[in-house]
Biopython code that builds the backbone (N, CA, C, O; Angstrom):
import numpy as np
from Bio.PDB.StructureBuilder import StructureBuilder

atoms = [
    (1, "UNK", "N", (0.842, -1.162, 0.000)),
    (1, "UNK", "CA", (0.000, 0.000, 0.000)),
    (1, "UNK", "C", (0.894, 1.235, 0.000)),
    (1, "UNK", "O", (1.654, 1.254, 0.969)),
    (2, "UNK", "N", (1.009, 2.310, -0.863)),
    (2, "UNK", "CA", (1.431, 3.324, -0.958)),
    (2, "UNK", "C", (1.997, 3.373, -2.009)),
    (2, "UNK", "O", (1.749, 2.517, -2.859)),
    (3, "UNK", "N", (3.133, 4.628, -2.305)),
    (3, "UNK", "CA", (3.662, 4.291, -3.570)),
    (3, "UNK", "C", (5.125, 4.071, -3.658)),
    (3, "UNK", "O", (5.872, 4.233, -2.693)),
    (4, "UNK", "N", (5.494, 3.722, -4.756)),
    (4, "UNK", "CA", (7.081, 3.119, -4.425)),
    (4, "UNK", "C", (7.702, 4.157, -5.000)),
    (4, "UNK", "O", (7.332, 4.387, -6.151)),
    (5, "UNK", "N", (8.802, 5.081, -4.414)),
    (5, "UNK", "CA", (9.356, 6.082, -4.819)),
    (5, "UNK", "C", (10.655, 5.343, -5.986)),
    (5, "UNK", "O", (11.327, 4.338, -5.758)),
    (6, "UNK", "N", (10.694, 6.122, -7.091)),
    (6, "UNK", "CA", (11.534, 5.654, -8.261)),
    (6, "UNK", "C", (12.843, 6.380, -7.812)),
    (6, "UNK", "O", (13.048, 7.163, -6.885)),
    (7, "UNK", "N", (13.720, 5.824, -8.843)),
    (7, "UNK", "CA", (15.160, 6.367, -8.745)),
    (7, "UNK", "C", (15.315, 8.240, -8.717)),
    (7, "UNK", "O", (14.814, 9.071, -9.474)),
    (8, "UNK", "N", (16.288, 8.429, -7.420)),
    (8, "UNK", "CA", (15.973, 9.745, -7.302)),
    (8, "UNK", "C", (15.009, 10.367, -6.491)),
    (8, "UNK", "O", (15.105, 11.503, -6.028)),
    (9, "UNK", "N", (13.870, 9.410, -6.303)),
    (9, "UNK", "CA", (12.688, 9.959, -5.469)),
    (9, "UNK", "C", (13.028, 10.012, -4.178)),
    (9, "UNK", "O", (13.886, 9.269, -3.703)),
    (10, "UNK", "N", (12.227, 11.114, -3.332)),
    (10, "UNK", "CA", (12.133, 11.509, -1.741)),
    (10, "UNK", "C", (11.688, 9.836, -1.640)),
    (10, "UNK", "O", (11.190, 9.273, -2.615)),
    (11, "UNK", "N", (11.969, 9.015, -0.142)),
    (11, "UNK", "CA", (11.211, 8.113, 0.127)),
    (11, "UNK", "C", (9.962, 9.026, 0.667)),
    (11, "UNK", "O", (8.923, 8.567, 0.193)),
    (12, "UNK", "N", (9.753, 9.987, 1.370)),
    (12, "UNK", "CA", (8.366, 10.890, 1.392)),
    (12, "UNK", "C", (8.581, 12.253, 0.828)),
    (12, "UNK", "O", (9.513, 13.056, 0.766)),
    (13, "UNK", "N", (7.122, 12.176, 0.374)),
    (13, "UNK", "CA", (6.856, 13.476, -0.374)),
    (13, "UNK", "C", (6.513, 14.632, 0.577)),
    (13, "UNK", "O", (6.277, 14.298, 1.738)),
    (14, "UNK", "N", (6.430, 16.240, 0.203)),
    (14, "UNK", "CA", (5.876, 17.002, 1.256)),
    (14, "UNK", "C", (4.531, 17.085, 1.642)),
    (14, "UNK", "O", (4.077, 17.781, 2.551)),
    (15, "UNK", "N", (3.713, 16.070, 0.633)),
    (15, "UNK", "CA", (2.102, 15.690, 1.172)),
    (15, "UNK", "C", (2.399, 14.372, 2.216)),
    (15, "UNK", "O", (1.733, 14.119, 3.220)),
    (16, "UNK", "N", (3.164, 13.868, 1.889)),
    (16, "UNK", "CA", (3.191, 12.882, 3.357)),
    (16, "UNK", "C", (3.962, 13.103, 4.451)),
    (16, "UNK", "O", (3.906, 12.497, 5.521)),
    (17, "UNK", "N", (4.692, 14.000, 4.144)),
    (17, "UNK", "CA", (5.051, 14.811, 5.897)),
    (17, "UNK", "C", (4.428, 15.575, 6.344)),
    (17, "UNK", "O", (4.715, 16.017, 7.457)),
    (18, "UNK", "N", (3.490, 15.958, 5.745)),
    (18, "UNK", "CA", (2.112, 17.246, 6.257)),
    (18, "UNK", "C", (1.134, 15.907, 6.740)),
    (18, "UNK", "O", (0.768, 15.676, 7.893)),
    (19, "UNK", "N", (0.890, 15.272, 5.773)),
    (19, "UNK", "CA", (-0.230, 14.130, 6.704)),
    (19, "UNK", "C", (-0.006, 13.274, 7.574)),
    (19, "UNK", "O", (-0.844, 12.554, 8.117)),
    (20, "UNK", "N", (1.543, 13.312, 7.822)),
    (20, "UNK", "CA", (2.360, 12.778, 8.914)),
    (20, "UNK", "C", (2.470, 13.237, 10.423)),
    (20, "UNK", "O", (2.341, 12.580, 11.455)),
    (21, "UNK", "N", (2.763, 14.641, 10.210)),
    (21, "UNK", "CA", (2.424, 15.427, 11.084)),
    (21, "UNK", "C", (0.822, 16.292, 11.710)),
    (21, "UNK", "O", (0.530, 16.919, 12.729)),
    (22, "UNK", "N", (0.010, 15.834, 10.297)),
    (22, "UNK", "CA", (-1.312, 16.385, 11.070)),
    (22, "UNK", "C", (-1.696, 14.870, 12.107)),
    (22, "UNK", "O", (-2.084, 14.999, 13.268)),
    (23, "UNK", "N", (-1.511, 13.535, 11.467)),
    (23, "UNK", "CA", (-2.213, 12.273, 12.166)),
    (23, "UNK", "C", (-1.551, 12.558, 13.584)),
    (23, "UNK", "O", (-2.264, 12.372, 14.570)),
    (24, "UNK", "N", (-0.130, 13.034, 13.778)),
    (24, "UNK", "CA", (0.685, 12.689, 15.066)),
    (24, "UNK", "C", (0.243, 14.333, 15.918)),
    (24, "UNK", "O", (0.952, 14.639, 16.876)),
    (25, "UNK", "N", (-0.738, 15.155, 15.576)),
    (25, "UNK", "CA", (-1.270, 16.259, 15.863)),
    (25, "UNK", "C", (-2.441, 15.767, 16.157)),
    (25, "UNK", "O", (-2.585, 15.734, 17.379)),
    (26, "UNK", "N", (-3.025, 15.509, 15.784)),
    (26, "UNK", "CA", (-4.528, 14.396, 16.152)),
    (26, "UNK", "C", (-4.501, 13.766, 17.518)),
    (26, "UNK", "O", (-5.188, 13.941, 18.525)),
    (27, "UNK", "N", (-3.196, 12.748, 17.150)),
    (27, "UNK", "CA", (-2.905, 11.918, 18.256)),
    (27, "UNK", "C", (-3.089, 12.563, 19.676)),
    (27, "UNK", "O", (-3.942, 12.453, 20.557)),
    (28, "UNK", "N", (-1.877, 13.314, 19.519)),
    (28, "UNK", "CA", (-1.334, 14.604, 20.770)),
    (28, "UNK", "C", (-2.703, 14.678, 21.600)),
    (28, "UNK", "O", (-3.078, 14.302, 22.711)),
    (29, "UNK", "N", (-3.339, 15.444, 20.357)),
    (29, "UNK", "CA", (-4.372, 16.177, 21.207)),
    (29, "UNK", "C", (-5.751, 14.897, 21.572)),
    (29, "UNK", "O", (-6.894, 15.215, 21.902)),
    (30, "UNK", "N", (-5.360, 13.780, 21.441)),
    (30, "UNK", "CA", (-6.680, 13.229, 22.157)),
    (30, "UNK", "C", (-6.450, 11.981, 23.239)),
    (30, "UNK", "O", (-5.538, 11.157, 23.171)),
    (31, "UNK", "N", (-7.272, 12.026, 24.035)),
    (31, "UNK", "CA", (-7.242, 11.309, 25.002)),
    (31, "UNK", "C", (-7.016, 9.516, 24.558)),
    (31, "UNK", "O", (-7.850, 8.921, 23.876)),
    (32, "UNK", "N", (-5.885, 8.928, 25.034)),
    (32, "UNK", "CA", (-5.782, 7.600, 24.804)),
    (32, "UNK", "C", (-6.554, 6.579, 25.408)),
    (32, "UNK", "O", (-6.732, 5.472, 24.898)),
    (33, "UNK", "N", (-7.119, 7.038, 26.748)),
    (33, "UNK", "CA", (-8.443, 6.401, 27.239)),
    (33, "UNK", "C", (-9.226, 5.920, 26.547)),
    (33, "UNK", "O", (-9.335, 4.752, 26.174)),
    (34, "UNK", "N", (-10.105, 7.215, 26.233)),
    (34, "UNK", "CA", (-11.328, 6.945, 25.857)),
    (34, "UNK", "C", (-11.311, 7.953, 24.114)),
    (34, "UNK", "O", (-12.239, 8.035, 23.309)),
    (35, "UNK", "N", (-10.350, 8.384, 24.049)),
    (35, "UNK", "CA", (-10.730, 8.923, 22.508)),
    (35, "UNK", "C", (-11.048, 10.100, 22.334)),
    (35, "UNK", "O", (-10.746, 10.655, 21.278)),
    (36, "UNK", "N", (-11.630, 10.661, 23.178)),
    (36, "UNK", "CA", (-12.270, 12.189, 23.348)),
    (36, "UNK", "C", (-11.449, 13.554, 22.965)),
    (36, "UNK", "O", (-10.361, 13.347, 23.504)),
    (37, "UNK", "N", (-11.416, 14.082, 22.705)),
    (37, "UNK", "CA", (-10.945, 15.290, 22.512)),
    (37, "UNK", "C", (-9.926, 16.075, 23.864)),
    (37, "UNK", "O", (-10.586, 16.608, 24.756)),
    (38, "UNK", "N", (-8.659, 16.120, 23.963)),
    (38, "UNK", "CA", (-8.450, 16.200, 25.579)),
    (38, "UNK", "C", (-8.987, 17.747, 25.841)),
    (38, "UNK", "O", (-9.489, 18.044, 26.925)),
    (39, "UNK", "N", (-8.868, 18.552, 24.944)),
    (39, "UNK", "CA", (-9.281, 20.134, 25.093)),
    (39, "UNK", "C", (-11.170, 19.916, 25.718)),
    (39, "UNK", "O", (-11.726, 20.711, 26.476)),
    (40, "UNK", "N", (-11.709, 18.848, 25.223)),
    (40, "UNK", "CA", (-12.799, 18.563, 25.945)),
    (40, "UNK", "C", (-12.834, 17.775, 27.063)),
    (40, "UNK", "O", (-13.763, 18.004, 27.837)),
    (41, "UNK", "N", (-12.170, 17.025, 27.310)),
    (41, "UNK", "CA", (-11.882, 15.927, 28.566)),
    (41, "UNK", "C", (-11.522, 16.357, 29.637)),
    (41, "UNK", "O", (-12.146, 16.108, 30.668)),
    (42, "UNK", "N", (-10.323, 17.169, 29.601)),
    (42, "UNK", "CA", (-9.890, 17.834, 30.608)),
    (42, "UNK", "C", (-10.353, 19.436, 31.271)),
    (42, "UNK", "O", (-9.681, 20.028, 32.117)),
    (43, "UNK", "N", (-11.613, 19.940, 30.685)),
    (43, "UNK", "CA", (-12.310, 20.715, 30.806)),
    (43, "UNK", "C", (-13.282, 20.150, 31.688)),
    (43, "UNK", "O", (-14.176, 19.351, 31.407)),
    (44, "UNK", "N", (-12.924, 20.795, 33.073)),
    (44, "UNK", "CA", (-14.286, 20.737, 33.900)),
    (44, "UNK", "C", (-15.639, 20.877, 34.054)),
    (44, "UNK", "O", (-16.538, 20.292, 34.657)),
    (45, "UNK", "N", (-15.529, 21.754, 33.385)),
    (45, "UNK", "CA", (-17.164, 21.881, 32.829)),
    (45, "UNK", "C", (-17.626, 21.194, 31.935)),
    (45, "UNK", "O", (-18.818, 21.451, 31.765)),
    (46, "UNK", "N", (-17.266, 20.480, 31.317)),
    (46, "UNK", "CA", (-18.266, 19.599, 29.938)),
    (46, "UNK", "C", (-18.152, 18.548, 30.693)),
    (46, "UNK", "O", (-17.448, 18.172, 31.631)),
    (47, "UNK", "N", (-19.716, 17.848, 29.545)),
    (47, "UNK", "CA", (-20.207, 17.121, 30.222)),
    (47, "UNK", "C", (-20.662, 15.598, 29.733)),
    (47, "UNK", "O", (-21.050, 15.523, 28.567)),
    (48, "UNK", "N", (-20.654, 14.817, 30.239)),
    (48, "UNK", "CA", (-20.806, 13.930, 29.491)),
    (48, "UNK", "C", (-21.476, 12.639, 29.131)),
    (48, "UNK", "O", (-21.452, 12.225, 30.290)),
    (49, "UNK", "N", (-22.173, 11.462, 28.342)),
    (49, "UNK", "CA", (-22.697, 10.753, 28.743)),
    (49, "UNK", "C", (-22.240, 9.277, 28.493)),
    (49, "UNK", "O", (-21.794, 8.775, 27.461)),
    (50, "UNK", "N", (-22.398, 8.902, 29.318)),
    (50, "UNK", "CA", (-22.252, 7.331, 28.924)),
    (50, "UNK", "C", (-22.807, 6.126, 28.457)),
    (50, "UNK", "O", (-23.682, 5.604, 29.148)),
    (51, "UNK", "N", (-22.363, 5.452, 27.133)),
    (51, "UNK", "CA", (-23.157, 4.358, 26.410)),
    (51, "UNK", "C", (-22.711, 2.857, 26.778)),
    (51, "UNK", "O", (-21.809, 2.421, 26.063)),
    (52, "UNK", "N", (-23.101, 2.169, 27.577)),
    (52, "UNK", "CA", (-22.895, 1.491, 27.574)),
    (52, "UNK", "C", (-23.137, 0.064, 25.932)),
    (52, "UNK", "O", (-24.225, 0.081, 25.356)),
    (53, "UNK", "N", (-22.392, -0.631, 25.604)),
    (53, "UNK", "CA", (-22.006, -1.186, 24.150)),
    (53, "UNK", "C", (-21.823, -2.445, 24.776)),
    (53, "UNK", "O", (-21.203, -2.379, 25.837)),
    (54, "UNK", "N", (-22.138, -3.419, 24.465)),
    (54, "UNK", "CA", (-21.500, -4.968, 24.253)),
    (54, "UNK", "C", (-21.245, -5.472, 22.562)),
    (54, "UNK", "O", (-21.923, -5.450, 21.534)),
    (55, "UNK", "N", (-19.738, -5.966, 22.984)),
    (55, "UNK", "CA", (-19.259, -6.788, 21.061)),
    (55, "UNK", "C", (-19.461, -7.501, 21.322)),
    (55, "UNK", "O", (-18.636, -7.910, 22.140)),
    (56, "UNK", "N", (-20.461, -8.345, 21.092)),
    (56, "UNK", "CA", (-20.519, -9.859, 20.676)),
    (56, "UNK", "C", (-19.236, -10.798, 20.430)),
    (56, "UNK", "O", (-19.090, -11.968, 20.783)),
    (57, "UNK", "N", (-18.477, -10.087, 19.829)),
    (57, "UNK", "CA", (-17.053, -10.711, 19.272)),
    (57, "UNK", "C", (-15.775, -10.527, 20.238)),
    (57, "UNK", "O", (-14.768, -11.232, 20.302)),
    (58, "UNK", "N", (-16.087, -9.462, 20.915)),
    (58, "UNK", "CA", (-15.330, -9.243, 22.023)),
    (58, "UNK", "C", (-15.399, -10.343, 23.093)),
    (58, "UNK", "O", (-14.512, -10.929, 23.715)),
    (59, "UNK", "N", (-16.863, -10.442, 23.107)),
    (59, "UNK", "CA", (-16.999, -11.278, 24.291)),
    (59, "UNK", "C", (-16.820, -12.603, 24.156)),
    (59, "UNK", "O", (-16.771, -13.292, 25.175)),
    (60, "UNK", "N", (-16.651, -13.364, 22.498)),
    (60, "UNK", "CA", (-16.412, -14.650, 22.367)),
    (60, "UNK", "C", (-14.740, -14.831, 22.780)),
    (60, "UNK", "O", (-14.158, -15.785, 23.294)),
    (61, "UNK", "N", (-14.295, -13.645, 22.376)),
    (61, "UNK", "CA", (-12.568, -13.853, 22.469)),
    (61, "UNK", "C", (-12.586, -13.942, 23.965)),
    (61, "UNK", "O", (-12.056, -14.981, 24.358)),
    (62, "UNK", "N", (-13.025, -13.186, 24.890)),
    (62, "UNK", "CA", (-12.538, -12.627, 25.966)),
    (62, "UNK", "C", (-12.813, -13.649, 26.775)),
    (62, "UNK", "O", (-12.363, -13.525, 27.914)),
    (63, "UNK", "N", (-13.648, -15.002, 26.449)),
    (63, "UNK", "CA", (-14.102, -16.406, 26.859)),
    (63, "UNK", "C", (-13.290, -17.038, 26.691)),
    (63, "UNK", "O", (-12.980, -17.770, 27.631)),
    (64, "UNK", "N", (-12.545, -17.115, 25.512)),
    (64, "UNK", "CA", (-11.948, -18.227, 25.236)),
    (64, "UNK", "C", (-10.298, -17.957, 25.811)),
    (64, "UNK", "O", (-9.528, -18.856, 26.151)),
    (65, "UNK", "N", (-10.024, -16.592, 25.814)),
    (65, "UNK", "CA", (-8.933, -16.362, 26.391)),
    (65, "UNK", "C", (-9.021, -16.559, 28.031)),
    (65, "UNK", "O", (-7.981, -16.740, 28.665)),
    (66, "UNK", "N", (-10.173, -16.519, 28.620)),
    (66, "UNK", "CA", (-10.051, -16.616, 30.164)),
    (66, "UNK", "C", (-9.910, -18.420, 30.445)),
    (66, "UNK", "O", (-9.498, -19.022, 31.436)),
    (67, "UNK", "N", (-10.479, -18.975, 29.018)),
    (67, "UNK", "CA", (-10.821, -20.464, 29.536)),
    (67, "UNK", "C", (-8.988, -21.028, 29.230)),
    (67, "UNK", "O", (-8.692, -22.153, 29.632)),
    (68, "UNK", "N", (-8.270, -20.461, 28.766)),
    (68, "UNK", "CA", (-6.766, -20.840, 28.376)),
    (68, "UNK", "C", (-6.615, -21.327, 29.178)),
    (68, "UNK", "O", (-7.527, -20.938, 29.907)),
    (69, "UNK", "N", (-5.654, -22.505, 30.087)),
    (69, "UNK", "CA", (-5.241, -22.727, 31.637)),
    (69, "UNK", "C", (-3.811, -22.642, 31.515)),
    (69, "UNK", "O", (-3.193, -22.921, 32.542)),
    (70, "UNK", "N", (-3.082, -22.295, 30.417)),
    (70, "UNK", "CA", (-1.778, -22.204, 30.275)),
    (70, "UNK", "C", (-1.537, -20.864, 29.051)),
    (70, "UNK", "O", (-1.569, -21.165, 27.857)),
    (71, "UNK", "N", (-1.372, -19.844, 29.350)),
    (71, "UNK", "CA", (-0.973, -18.972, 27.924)),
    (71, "UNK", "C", (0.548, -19.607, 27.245)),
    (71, "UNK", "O", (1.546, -19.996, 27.852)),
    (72, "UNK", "N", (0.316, -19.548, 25.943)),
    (72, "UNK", "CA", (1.090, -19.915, 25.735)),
    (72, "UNK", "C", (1.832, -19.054, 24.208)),
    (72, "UNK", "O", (1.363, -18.929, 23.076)),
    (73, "UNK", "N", (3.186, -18.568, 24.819)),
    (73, "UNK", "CA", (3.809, -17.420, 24.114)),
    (73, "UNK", "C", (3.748, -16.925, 22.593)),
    (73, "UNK", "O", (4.102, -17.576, 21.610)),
    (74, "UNK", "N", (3.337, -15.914, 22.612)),
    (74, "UNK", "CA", (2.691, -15.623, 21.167)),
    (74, "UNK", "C", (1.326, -16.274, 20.294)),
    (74, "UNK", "O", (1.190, -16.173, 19.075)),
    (75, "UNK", "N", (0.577, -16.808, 21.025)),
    (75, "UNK", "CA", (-0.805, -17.077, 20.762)),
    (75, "UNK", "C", (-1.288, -15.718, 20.980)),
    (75, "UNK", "O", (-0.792, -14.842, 21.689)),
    (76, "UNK", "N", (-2.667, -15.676, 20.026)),
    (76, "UNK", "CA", (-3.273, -14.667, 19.717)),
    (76, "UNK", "C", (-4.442, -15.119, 18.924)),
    (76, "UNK", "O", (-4.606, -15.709, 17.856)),
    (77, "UNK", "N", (-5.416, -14.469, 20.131)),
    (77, "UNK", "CA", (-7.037, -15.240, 19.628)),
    (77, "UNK", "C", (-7.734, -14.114, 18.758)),
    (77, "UNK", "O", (-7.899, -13.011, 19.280)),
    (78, "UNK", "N", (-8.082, -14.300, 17.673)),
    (78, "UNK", "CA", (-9.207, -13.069, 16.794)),
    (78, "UNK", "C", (-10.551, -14.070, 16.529)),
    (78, "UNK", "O", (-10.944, -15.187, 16.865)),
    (79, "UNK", "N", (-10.916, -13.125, 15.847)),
    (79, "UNK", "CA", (-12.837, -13.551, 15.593)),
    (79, "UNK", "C", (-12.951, -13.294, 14.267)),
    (79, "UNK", "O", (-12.332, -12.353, 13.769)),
    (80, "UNK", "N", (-13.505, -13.847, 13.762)),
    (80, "UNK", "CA", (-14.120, -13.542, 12.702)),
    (80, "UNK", "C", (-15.600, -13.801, 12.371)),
    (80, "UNK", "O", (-16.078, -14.867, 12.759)),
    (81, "UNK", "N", (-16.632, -12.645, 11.466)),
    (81, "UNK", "CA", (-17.871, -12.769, 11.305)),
    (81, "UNK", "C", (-18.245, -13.480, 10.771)),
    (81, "UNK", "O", (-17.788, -13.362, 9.635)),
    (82, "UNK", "N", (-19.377, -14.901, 10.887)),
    (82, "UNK", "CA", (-19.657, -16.053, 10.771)),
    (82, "UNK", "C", (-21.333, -16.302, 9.980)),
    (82, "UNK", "O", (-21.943, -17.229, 9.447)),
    (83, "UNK", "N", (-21.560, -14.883, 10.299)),
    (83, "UNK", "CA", (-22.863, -14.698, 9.623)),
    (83, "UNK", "C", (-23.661, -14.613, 10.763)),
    (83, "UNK", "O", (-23.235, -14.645, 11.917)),
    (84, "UNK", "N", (-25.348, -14.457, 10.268)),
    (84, "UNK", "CA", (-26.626, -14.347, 11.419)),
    (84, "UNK", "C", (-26.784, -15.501, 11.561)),
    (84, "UNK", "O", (-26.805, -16.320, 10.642)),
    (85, "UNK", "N", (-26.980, -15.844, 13.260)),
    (85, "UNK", "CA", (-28.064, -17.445, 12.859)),
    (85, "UNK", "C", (-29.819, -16.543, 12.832)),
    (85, "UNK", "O", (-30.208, -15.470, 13.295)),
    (86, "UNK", "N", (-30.426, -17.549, 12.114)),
    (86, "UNK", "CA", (-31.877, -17.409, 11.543)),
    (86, "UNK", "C", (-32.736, -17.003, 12.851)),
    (86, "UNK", "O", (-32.602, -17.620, 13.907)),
    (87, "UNK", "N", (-33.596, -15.959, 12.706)),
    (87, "UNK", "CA", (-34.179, -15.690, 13.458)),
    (87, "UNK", "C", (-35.557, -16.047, 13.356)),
    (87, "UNK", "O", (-36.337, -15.588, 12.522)),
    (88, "UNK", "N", (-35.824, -16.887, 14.241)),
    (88, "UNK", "CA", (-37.310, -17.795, 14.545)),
    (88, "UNK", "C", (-38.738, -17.072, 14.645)),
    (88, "UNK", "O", (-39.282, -16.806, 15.717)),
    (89, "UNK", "N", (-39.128, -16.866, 13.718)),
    (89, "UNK", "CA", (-40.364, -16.683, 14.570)),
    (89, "UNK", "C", (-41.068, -17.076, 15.710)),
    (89, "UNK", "O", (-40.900, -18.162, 16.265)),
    (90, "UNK", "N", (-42.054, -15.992, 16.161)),
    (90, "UNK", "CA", (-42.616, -16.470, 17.768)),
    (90, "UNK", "C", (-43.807, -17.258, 17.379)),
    (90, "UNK", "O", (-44.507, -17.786, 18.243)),
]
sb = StructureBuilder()
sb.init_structure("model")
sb.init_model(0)
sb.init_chain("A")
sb.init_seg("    ")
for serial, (resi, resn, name, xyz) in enumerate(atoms, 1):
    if name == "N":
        sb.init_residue(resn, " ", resi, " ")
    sb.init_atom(name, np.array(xyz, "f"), 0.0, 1.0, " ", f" {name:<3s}", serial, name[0])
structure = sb.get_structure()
């Protein structure tokens, strides 16, 4: 993914050190917690609400990783989408 700089070429151009430096300007400014804006986070006065969310997919991994009885080095559990099961009528 990207492009392959030819003979002579910058390995980056000055559009990818500007979009280099805006993503790591982004970064800076937001909270690694939760994502938020820190100029909003760390402002006492705002306010805020909370959603509680369940992943389905989260929660299959987060099973199968608690049921491990031995971790074992460099294992790494993902999920993948499997489709709907059919929903029954009442």
């Amino acid at each position: 993914m990207g492009r392959v700089p030819g003979p002579g070429e910058p390995r980056w151009t000055e559009e990818d050190t500007a979009l280099a430096v805006e993503w790591q300007r982004l970064r800076d400014e937001t909270c690694s917690g939760c994502g938020q804006p820190l100029s909003e986070g760390l402002d006492e006065a705002s306010e805020w609400h909370l959603h509680k969310l369940q992943c389905f997919a989260c929660e299959v991994k987060e099973r199968a990783e608690q049921a491990v009885e031995k971790p074992i080095p460099g294992r790494k559990l993902s999920v993948s989408y499997a489709g709907r099961r059919p929903v029954l009528p009442d």
